[in-house]
C-alpha positions as CSV (number, residue, x, y, z in Angstrom):
1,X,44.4,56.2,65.6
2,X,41.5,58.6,64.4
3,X,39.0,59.4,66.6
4,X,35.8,58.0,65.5
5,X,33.0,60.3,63.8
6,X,30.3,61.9,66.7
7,X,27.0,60.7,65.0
8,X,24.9,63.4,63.3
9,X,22.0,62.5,65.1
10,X,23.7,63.1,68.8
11,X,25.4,66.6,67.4
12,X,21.8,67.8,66.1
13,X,20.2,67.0,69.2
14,X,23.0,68.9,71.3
15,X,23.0,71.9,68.9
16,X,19.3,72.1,69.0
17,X,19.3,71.7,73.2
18,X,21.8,74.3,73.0
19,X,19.5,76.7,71.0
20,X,16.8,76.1,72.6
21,X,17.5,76.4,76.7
22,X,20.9,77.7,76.2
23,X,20.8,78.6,80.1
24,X,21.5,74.8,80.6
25,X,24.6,75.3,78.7
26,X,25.9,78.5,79.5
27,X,28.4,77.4,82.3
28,X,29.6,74.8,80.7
29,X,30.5,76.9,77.8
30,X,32.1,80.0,79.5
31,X,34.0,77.0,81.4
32,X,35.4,75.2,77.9
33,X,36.2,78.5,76.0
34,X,38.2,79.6,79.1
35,X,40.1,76.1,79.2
36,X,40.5,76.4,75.1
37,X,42.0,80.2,75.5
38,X,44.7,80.1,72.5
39,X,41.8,78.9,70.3
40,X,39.1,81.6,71.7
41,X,42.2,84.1,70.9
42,X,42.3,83.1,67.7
43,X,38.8,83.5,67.1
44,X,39.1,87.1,68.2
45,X,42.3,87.9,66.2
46,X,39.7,86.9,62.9
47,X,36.7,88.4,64.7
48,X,38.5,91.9,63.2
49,X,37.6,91.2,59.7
50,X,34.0,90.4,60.5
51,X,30.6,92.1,61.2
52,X,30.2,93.2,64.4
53,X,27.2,90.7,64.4
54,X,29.0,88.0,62.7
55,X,31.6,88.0,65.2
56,X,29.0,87.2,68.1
57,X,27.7,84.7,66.0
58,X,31.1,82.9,65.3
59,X,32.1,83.2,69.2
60,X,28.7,81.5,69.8
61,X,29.4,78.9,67.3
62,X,32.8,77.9,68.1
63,X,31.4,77.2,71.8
64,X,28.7,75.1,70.4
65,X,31.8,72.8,68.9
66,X,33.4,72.8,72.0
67,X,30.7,71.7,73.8
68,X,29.6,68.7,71.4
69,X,33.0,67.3,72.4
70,X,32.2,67.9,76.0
71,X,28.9,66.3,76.0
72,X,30.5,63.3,73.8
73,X,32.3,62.6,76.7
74,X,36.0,61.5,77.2
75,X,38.9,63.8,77.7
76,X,39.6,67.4,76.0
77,X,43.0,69.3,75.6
78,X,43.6,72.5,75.9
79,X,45.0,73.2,72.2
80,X,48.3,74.5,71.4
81,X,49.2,77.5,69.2
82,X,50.8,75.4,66.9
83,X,48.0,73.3,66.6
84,X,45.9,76.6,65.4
85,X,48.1,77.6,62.9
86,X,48.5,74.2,61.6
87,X,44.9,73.9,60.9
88,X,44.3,77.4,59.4
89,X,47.0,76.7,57.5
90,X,45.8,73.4,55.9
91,X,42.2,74.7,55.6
92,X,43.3,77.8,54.1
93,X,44.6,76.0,51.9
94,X,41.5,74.2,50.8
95,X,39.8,77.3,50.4
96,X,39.8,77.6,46.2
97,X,38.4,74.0,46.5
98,X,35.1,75.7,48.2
99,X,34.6,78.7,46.4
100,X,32.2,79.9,45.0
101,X,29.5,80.3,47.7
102,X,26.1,79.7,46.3
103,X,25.3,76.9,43.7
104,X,27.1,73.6,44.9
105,X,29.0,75.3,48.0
106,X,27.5,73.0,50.3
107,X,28.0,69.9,48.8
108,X,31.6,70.5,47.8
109,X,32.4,71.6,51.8
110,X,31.0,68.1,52.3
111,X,33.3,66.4,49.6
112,X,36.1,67.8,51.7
113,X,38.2,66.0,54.3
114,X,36.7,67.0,57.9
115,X,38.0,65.6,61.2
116,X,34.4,65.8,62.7
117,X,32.0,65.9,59.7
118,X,28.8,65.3,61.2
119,X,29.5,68.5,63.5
120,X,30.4,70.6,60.0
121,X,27.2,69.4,58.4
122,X,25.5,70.7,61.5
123,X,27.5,74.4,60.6
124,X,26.4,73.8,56.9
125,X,22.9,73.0,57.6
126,X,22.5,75.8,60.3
127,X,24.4,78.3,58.0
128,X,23.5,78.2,54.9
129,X,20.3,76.2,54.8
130,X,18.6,77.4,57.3
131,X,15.7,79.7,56.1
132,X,15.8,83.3,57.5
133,X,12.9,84.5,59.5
134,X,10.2,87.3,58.1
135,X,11.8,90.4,60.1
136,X,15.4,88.9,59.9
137,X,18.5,90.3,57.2
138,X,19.6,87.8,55.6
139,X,22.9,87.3,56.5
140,X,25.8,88.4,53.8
141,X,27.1,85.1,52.4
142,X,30.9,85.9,52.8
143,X,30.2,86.7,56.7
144,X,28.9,82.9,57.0
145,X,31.7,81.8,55.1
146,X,34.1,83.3,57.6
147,X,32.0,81.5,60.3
148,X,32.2,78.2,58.9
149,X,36.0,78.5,58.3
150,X,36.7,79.3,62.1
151,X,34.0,76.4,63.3
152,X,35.8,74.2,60.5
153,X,39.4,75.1,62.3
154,X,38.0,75.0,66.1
155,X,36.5,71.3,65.2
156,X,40.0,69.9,63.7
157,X,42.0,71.3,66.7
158,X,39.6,70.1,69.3
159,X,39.4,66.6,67.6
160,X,42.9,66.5,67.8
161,X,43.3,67.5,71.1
162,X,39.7,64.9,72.1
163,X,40.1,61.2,73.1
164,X,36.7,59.9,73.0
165,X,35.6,58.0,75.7
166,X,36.3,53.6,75.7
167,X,33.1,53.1,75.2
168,X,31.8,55.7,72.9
169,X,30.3,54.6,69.8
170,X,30.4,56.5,66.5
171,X,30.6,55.7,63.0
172,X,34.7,55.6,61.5
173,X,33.4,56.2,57.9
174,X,31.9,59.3,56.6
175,X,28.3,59.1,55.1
176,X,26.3,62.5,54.7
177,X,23.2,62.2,57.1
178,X,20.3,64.2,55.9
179,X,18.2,66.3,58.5
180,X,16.0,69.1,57.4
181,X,16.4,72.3,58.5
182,X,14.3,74.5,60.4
183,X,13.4,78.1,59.8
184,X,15.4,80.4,62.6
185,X,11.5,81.7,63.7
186,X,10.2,78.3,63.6
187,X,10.2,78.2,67.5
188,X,8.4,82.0,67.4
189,X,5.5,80.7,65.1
190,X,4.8,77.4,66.8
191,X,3.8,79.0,70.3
């Protein structure tokens, strides 16, 4: 049986804890990325093709994953290296189906079929809709793309390795949630 979907509104609330006093988070997630270690080395084998910058970003996102599984509760498995070639191998496959980036990227990554699509729609959202600060680069589109495919393979092997909790309650149907995005300096121009 599938697990059922982790609402959008529980995973934006998490990722947005998590940005904002990450020092509440920061044990939890060194814990969870040591317990998923053929995952994180997996992220690091791909980290070589990235940005130097990109690659912290990537590391930072595929904890953020982990930890919305944590926080929904239940019981996580360390994943198997099987597992992580199985699911870089099926998403690879649906690569064509994404490109190009820009014009109607987004929506077709949501057309797709996602394990945990309310935590990819978080990815999307924070990605590639999120507006850039003043005195921030934007970030090269390919780099993010690379992000979202590792965040898009850490969240099909930890679904399949999570057993949500009896009593947890989450949607079994997908239906895009809309939340708007923030600017990245929002925080910055608020105080």
């Amino acid at each position: 049986m599938a697990n059922p979907y982790i609402p959008r509104e529980l995973v934006h609330a998490w990722s947005d804890d998590m940005a904002d006093a990450p020092q509440n988070h920061a044990a939890a997630l060194q814990r969870l990325l040591k317990d998923q270690r053929r995952l994180t080395r997996f992220i690091e084998e791909n980290a070589a093709s990235m940005h130097p910058a990109t690659a912290g970003i990537c590391n930072y996102m595929v904890g953020v994953v982990t930890r919305i599984f944590d926080l929904a509760g239940g019981r996580l498995k360390s994943a198997t290296w099987a597992q992580v070639r199985e699911a870089e191998a099926r998403i690879g496959a649906q690569v064509p189906e994404l490109l190009p980036l820009g014009d109607g990227f987004v929506e077709r990554a949501r057309a797709l079929s996602r394990a945990q699509p309310h935590i990819l729609d978080e990815a999307l959202m924070a990605l590639f809709m999120t507006e850039v600060g003043e005195d921030e680069e934007e970030p090269e589109p390919t780099e993010l793309l690379k992000v979202y495919l590792m965040m898009w393979i850490a969240s099909e092997v930890l679904d399949a390795n999570w057993r949500a909790p009896k009593d947890f309650e989450g949607p079994s149907e997908y239906a895009y949630v809309h939340i708007e995005p923030r600017s990245r300096d929002t925080d910055a121009s608020e105080d």
